[in-house]
C-alpha positions in Angstrom: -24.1 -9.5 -14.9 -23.1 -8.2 -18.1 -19.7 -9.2 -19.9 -19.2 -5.6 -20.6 -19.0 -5.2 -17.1 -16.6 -8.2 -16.3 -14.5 -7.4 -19.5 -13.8 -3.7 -19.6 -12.2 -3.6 -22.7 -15.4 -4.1 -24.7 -16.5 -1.1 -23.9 -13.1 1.5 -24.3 -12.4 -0.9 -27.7 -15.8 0.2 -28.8 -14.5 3.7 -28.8 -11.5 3.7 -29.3 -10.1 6.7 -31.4 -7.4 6.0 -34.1 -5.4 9.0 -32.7 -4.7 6.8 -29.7 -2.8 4.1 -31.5 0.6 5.5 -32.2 0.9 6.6 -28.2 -0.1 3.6 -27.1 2.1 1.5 -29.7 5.0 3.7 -28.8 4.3 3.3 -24.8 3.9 -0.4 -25.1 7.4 -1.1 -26.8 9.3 1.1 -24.0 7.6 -0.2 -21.3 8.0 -4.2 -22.7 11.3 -2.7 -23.0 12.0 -1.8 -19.4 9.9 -4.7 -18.4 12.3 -7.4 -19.9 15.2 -6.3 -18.0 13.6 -5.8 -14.3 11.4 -8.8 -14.8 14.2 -10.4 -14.8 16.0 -9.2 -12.3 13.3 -9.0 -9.8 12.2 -12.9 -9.7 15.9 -13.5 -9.1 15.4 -12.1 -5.5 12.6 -14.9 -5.2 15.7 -17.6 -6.0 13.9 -17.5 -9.2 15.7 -17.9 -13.1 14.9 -15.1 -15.2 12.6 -16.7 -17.8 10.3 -16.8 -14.8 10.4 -12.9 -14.7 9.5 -13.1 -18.5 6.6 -15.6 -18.3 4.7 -13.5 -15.4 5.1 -10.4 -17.4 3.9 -11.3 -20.1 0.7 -13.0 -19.3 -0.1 -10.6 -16.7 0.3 -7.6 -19.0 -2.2 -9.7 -21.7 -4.7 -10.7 -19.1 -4.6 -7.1 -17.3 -5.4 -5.7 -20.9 -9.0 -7.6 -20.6 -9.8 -6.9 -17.3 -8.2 -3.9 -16.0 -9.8 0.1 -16.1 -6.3 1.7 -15.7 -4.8 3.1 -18.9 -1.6 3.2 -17.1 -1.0 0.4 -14.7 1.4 -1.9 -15.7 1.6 -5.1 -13.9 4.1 -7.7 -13.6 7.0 -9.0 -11.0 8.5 -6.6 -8.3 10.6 -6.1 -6.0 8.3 -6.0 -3.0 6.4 -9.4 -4.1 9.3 -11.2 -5.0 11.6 -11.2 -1.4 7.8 -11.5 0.0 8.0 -14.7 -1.4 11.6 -15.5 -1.8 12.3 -14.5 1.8 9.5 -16.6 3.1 9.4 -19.7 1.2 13.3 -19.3 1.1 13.0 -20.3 4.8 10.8 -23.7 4.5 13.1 -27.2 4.0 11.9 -27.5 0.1 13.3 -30.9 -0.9 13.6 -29.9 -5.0 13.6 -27.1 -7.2 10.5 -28.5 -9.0 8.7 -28.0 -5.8 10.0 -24.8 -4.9 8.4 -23.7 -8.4 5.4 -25.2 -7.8 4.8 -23.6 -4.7 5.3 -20.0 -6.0 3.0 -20.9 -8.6 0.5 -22.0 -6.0 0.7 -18.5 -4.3 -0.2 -16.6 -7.0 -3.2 -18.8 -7.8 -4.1 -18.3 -4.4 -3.6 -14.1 -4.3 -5.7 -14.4 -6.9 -8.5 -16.5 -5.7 -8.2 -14.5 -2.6 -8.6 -11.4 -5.0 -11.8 -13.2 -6.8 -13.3 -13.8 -3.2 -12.7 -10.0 -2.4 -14.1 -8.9 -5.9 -16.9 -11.3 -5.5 -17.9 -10.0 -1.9 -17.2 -5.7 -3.3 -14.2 -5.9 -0.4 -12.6 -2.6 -2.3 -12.4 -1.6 1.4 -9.1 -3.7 2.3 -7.0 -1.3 0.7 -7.3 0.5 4.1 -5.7 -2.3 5.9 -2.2 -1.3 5.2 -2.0 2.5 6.1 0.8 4.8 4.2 2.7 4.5 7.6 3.2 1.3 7.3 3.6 0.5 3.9 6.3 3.5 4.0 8.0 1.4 7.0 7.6 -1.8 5.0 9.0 -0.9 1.6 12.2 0.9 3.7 12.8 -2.3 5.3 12.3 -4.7 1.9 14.2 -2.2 0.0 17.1 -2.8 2.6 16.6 -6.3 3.0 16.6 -6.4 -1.0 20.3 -4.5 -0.9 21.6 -7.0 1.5 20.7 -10.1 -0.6 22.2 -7.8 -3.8 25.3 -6.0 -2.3 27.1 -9.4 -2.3 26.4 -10.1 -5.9 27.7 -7.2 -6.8 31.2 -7.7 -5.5 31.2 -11.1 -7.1 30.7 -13.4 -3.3 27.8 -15.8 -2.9 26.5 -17.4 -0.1 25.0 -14.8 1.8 21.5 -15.8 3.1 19.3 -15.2 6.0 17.8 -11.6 7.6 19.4 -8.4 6.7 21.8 -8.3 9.5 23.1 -12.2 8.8 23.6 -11.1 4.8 25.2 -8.0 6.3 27.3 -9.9 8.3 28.2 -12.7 5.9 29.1 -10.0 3.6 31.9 -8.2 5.7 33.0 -11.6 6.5 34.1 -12.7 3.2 34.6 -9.1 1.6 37.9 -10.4 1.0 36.5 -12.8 -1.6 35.6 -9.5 -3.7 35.7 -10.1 -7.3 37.0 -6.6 -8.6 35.8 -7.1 -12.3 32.7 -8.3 -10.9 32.6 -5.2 -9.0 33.9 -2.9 -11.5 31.1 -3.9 -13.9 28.6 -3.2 -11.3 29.4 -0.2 -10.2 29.7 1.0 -14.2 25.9 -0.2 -14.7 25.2 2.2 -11.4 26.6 5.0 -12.8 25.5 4.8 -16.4 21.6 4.2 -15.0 21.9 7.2 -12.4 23.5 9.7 -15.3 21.3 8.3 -18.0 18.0 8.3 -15.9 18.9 12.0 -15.0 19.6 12.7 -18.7 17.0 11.0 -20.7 14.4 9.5 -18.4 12.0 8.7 -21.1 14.9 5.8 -22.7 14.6 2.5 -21.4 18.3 3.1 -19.9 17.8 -0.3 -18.4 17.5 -2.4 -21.6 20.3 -0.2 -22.5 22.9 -1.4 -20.2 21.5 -4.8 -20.1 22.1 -5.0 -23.9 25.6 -3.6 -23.6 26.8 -5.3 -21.1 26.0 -8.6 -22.9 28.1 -6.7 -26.1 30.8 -6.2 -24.1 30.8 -9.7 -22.3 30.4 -11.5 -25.5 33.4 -9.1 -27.4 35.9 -9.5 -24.7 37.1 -11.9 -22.6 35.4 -10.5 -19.1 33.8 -14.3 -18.6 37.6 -15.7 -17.9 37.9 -13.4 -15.0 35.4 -14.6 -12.8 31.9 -12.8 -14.1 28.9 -14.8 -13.4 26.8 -14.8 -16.3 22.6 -15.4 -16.4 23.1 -18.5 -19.2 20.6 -20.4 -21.2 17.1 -18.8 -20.9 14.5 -21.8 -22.3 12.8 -20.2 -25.4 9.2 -20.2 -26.1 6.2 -20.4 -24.0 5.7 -21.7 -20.4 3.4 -25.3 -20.3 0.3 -25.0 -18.5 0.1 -26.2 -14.8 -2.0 -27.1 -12.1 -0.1 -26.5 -8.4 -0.9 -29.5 -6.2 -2.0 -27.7 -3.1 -0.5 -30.5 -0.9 2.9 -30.1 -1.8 3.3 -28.0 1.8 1.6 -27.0 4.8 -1.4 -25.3 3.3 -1.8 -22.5 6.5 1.9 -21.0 5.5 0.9 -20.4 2.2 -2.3 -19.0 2.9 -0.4 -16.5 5.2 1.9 -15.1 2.9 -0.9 -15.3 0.1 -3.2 -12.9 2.2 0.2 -10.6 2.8 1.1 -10.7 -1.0 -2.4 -9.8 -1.7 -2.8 -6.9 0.8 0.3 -5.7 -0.5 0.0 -6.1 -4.2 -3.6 -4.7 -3.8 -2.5 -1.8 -2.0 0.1 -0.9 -4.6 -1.7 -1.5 -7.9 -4.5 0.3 -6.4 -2.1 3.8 -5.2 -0.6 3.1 -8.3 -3.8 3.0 -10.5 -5.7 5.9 -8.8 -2.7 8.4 -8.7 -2.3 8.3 -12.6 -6.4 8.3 -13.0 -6.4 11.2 -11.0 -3.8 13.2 -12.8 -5.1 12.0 -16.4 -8.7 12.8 -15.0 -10.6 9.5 -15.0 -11.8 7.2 -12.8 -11.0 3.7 -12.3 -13.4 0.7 -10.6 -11.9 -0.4 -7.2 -13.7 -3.6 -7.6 -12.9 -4.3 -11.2 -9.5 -3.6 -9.9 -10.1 -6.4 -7.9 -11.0 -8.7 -10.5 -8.3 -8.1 -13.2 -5.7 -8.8 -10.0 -7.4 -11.8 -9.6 -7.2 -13.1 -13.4 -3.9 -11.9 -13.9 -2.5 -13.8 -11.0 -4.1 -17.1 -11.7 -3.1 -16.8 -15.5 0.3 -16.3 -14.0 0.6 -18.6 -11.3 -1.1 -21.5 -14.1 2.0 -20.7 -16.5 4.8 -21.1 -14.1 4.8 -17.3 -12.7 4.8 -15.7 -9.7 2.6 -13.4 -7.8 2.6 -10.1 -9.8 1.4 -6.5 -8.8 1.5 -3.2 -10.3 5.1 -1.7 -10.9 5.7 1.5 -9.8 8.9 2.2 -12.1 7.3 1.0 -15.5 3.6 2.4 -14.3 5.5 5.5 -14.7 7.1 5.4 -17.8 3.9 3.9 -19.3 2.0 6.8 -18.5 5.5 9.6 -19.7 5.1 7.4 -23.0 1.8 8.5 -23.9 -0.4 5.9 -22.7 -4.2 6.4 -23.8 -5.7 2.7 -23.2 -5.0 -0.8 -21.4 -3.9 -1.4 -24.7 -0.7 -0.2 -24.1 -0.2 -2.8 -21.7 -1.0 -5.6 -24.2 1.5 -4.2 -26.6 4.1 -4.9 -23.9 3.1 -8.2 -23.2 3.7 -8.9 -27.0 6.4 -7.6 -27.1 7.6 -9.8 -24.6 6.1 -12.7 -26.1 8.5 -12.1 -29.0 11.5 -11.7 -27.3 10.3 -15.5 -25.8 10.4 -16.9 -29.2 12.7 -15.2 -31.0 15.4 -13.8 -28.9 16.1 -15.6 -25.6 19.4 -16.2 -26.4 20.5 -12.8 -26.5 20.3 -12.6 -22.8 23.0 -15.9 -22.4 25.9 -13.6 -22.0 24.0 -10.9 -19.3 26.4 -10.0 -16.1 24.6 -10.9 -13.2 26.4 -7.9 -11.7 24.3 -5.8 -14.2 20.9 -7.6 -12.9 22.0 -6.6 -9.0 23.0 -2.9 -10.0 19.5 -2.8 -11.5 17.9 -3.7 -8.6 19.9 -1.5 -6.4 19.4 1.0 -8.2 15.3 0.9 -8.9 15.3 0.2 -4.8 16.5 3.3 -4.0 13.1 5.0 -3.8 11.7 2.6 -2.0 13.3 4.5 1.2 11.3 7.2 1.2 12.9 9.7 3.5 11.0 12.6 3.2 7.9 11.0 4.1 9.6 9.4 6.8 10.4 13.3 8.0 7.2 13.9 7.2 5.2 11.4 9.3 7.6 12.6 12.1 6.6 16.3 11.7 2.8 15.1 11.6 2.5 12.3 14.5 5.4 10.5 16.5 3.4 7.7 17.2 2.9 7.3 13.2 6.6 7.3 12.9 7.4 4.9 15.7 5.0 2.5 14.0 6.9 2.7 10.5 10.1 2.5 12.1 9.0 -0.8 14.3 7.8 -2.4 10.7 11.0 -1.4 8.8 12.6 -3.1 11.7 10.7 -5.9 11.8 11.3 -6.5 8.3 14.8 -6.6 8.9 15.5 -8.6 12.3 12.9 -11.2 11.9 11.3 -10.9 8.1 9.0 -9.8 5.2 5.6 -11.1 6.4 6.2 -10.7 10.1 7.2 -7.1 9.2 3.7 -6.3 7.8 2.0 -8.1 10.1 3.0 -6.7 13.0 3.2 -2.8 11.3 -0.5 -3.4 10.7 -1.3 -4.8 14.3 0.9 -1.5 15.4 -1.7 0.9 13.6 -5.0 -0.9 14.7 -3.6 -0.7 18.4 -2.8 3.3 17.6 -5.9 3.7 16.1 -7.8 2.1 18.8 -5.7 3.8 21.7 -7.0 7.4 19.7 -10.2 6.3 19.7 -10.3 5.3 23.6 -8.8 8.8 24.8 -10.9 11.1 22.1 -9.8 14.6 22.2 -12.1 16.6 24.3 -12.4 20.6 24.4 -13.8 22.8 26.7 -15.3 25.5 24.0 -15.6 29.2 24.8 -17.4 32.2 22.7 -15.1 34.4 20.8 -16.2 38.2 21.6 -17.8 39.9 18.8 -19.0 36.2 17.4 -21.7 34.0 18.0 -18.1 31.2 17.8 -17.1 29.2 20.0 -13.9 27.1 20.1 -11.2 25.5 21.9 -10.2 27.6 24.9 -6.4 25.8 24.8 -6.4 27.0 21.3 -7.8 30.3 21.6 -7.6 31.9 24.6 -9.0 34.6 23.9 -12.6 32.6 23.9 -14.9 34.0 26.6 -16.7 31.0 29.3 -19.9 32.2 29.8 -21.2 32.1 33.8 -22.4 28.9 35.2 -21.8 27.3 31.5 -20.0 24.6 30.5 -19.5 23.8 26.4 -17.6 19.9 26.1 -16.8 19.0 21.7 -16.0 15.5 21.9 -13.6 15.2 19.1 -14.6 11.6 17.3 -17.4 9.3 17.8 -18.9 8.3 20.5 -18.6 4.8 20.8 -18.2 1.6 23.4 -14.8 2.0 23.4 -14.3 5.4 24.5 -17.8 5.9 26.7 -15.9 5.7 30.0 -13.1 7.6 29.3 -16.2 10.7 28.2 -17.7 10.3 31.2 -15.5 10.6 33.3 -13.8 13.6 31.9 -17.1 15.2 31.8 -17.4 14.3 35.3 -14.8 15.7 36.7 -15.0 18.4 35.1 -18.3 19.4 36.4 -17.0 18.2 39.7 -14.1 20.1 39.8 -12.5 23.4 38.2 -16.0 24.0 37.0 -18.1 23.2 39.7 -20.9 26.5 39.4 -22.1 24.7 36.2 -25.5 24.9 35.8 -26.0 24.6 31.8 -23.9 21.7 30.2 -23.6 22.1 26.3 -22.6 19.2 24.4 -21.6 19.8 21.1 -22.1 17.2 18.7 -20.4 18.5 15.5 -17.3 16.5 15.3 -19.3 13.3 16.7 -20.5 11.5 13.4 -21.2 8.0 14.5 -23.1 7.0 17.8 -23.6 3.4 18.9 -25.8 2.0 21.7 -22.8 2.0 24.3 -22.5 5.6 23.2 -26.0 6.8 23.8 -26.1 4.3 27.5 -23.4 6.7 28.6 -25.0 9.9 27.5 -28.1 8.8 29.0 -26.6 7.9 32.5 -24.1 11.2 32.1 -27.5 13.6 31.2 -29.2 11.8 34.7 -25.9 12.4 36.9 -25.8 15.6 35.7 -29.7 16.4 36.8 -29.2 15.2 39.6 -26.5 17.8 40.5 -29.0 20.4 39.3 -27.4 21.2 36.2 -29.3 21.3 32.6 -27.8 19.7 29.9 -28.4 20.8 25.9 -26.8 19.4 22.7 -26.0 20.9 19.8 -25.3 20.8 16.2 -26.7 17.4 16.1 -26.9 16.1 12.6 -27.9 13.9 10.3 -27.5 10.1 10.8 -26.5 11.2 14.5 -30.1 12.8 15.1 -31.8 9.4 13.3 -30.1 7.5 15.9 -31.0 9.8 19.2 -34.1 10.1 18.1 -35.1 6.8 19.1 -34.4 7.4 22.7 -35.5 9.6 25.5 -32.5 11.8 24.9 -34.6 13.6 21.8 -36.6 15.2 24.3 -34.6 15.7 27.0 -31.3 17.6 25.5 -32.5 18.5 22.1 -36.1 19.9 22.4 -36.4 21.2 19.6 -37.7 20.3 15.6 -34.4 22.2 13.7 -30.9 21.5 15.0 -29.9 23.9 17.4 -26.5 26.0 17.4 -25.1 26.2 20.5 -26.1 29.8 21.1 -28.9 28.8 20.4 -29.1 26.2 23.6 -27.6 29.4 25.3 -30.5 31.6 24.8 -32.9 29.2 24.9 -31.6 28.1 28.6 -31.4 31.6 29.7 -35.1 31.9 28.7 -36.2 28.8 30.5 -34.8 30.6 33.3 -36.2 33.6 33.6 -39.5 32.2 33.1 
C-alpha cells in the first residue's frame, strides 16, 4: 500500500494553492479559538479537569491533519463522548483519580484500535448501525442527561450525581442551597452567547465570555462570594503513557469502547460527508476510518480522551473559509500555544461560565423537528427514538444506544417478515398497473390475479408470502386462472425465497391456475435462472412486462 494512500496529506500538500493559505490560517485560529473554551468544558462532564479537554484537542486536530480527507471536520472532545464515558465509568468503584485517568485513556486507545480493525477489514458499512432514529433519540436523551449534571452547577449546588431523574431530584432538593451570584453569572454567559451567536455567528462568542468572565472575576471581588473558579491548569505538554489494560474488568471497557466508536464514527462521518457534499468533494469512508483510529490512540497515549468530530466547531470551520485539513492543524497549534504560554489565564474562569456553555451548545442536540418529523413519516420510528431517549435517561448512556439499536433491528426485521403486498390492477387507457388500494380506479382483469411483493423475498418473510398468496387465490379471488407475480420491487432472492416460490408455483398448478412473473431483473433473473422456475414462470429470453405475461397467456389459450 502506498503512503500517499495512508497519509492523505501528501497528496492535497502537493497541490496546494497559495490562495488557500489566508482562509485556512484565518479558519484555524477561530476554530482553536472556540475549541479552547468547549474543550474544556466538555471533559468536565467526564469528571475530567480541563487541561484534559486541551491535551485531546490538540493532538487530535494534529494527527487528523495527516490522516483525515475532510477539509472541514474538526475533531476533538464532545459532549456526546464525554457523559458516554463519564456516565459510565462514573458508575464503577475506581479506587484513585490516577486510575480513573488511566482508564479513559485506555478507551480511547481502544476506539481507536477498534477503528484500525474496522479500517483494516473496509467495515465503512457500520455507520449504518446506528439509524438517524436513534441517534436523534440518543443525543435528546444525552443532551438532557448533560443539563441535569450542569443545571446544578449553575446555581452554585454540588453533589448531584446519578441518572437524570436522581440529579433532577437532588437538585429540587437542595435548590435552597442556590448561590445567587453563582447563578447570576450564569445566566449573564446564557444571554450574552444566545444574543451574540444571533448577532455575529462567525466570532468565537465563546472565547469571548470565557475571557471576560475571567476579567471580571480577577477585577472584582466575585471569588469572596461563593464562585467556584477552574484554578491552576498544568502548563506545557501531556507525558506520554501506556494504559495498563488490567487496571479493570476488560469486557466493560470494551462495551463502552465499541459504543463510543459507533457513535463517534457515526458523527464524524454525518459530519464529514454533509460539508463534502455542500463544498462538492468526496471524502474516503475508510480513510475516515483510519484517521479516527490514529487520532484516538495519539490521544488516549497523551492522557486524552476519546474524541469525535464536533458538530459546533465543524461548522464554524467550514463558515471560516476552510480550503484544507490544514486548517485543522492550525487549530491544534494554536492550542499548543495557549499550553505553553498561556495556561494561566484560565485560573480565574467561573465554572458557572463552563456549565452555561454547555447548556447552551446542548440545546440542538434536542432536535424537535425531526422528532415531528419522524412522527409524520413512521410511528414506529418515533416510538423507537423516544424508548432510546428514555433509556438514556432512567437507566444510562450505553444502555440507551444499545437498546435504541436492538429497537430498530427488531423494527426492521418485523418490516421485513410482513412485506407489503399489492394486488395490482391495469389503469384504463395504459398498459399500467398499480396498487388497487391506491388507485381504484385500476381495472382487474377476468380470471387474473397481479401480487407486487414489496421487498425481498427472503427466509424470513417466505411464509408470511405464501400464505397471503394463498388465500388469496383461495378466497375473494377464487376464478383465478393466470397468477402474475411481479418482481420489480423484489431485488434480492435467497434459497428460502425461491423454495417457497417453487412450492407456491406447484400449489397453484395444481388448482389449475398458470402462473407468470414479470419484470424480473438483473441479479434476481442470475439467481432464478439456476432453477426450474426459469422455464416454468418466465419462458422467455427478454424480461417480460406484465402485459406482456397477459397477452402471452391469453394466446396460450386460445391455441
Amino acid at each position: 500500500m502506498k503512503v500517499s494512500s495512508l497519509l492523505p496529506i501528501t497528496q492535497w500538500a502537493r497541490s496546494y494553492n497559495k490562495e488557500w493559505l489566508r482562509p485556512d490560517i484565518i479558519a484555524g485560529i477561530t476554530v482553536g479559538a472556540f475549541t479552547i473554551p468547549e474543550a474544556m468544558a466538555y471533559v468536565s462532564l467526564a469528571g475530567l479537569p480541563p487541561q484534559i479537554g486541551l491535551y485531546s484537542a490538540m493532538v487530535a486536530l494534529l494527527v487528523y491533519m495527516l490522516f483525515g480527507t475532510s477539509r472541514q471536520l474538526s475533531l476533538g472532545p464532545t459532549s456526546t463522548l464525554s457523559i458516554l464515558v463519564g456516565s459510565t465509568l462514573g458508575s464503577l468503584m475506581i479506587v484513585s483519580t490516577s486510575q480513573y485517568f488511566m482508564m479513559v485513556s485506555l478507551v480511547a486507545v481502544m476506539v481507536g484500535v477498534l477503528a484500525f480493525l474496522s479500517w483494516a477489514l473496509r467495515l465503512g458499512f457500520v455507520i449504518k448501525f446506528i439509524s438517524k432514529t436513534v441517534l436523534t433519540g440518543f443525543l435528546a436523551g444525552i443532551a438532557l442527561y448533560i443539563a441535569s449534571g450542569q443545571i446544578p452547577t449553575l446555581f452554585g449546588i454540588s453533589g448531584a450525581s446519578g441518572t437524570f431523574f436522581q440529579r433532577m431530584y437532588y437538585f429540587l432538593v437542595h435548590i435552597d442551597q442556590t448561590n445567587l451570584t453563582t447563578l447570576t453569572v450564569g445566566i449573564i454567559g446564557i444571554i450574552f452567547l444566545f444574543i451574540a451567536t444571533k448577532k455575529f455567528p462567525k466570532l468565537p462568542n465563546t472565547l469571548f465570555l470565557v475571557l471576560g468572565s475571567i476579567v471580571i472575576v480577577t477585577l472584582t471581588n466575585l471569588s469572596s462570594l461563593g464562585i467556584k473558579i477552574v484554578g491552576s491548569i498544568p502548563q506545557g505538554l501531556p507525558s506520554l503513557i501506556i494504559p495498563d489494560p488490567h487496571i479493570i474488568d476488560i469486557s466493560v471497557l470494551l462495551t463502552l469502547s465499541i459504543t463510543v466508536f459507533l457513535v463517534s464514527h457515526v458523527e464524524g462521518y454525518l459530519f464529514a460527508s454533509e460539508y463534502a457534499t455542500l463544498n462538492k468533494y468526496k471524502i474516503d469512508k475508510n480513510q475516515e476510518l483510519l484517521a479516527l483510529g490514529a487520532s484516538n490512540i495519539a490521544v488516549g497515549l497523551f492522557q486524552g480522551l476519546p474524541i469525535g468530530g464536533a458538530p459546533s466547531r465543524t461548522a464554524v470551520n467550514n463558515e471560516s473559509g476552510s480550503k484544507t485539513p490544514l486548517a485543522g492543524g492550525i487549530s491544534g497549534i494554536v492550542i499548543l500555544l495557549v499550553l505553553f504560554l498561556f495556561t494561566g489565564i484560565f485560573y480565574n474562569l467561573p465554572q458557572a461560565i463552563l456549565a452555561a456553555v454547555v447548556l447552551f451548545v446542548i440545546k440542538r442536540l434536542v432536535d424537535i423537528p425531526h422528532f415531528r418529523k419522524i412522527y409524520k413519516f413512521n410511528k414506529i420510528e418515533f416510538a423507537v427514538a423516544v424508548v432510546t431517549l428514555l433509556t438514556v435517561l432512567v437507566v444510562g448512556a450505553l444502555e440507551g444506544i444499545v437498546i435504541g439499536v436492538i429497537l430498530s433491528v427488531l423494527s426492521l426485521l418485523k418490516n421485513m417478515y410482513n412485506p407489503h403486498i399489492a394486488i395490482l390492477g391495469r389503469i384504463p387507457g395504459t398498459v399500467q398497473y398499480l396498487d388497487i388500494k391506491r388507485r381504484p380506479e385500476a381495472e382487474i382483469a377476468f380470471h387474473t390475479l397481479i401480487v407486487r411483493v414489496d421487498g425481498s423475498q427472503i427466509f424470513l418473510n417466505t411464509e408470511s408470502i405464501k400464505n397471503t398468496i394463498i388465500d388469496l387465490v383461495d378466497g375473494e379471488y377464487k376464478d383465478t386462472k393466470l397468477f402474475v407475480l411481479d418482481f420489480e420491487a423484489t431485488s434480492f432472492i435467497d434459497y428460502s425465497g425461491i423454495e417457497m416460490l417453487e412450492e407456491l408455483t406447484d400449489e397453484l398448478k395444481s388448482r389449475g391456475i398458470k402462473v407468470k412473473a414479470a419484470n424480473v431483473y438483473g441479479p434476481l433473473r442470475e439467481s432464478i435462472k439456476k432453477t426450474r422456475l426459469e422455464q416454468e414462470i418466465i419462458e422467455s429470453k427478454f424480461c417480460l412486462t406484465i402485459d406482456q405475461c397477459i397477452k402471452r397467456w391469453e394466446k396460450q389459450e386460445k391455441e
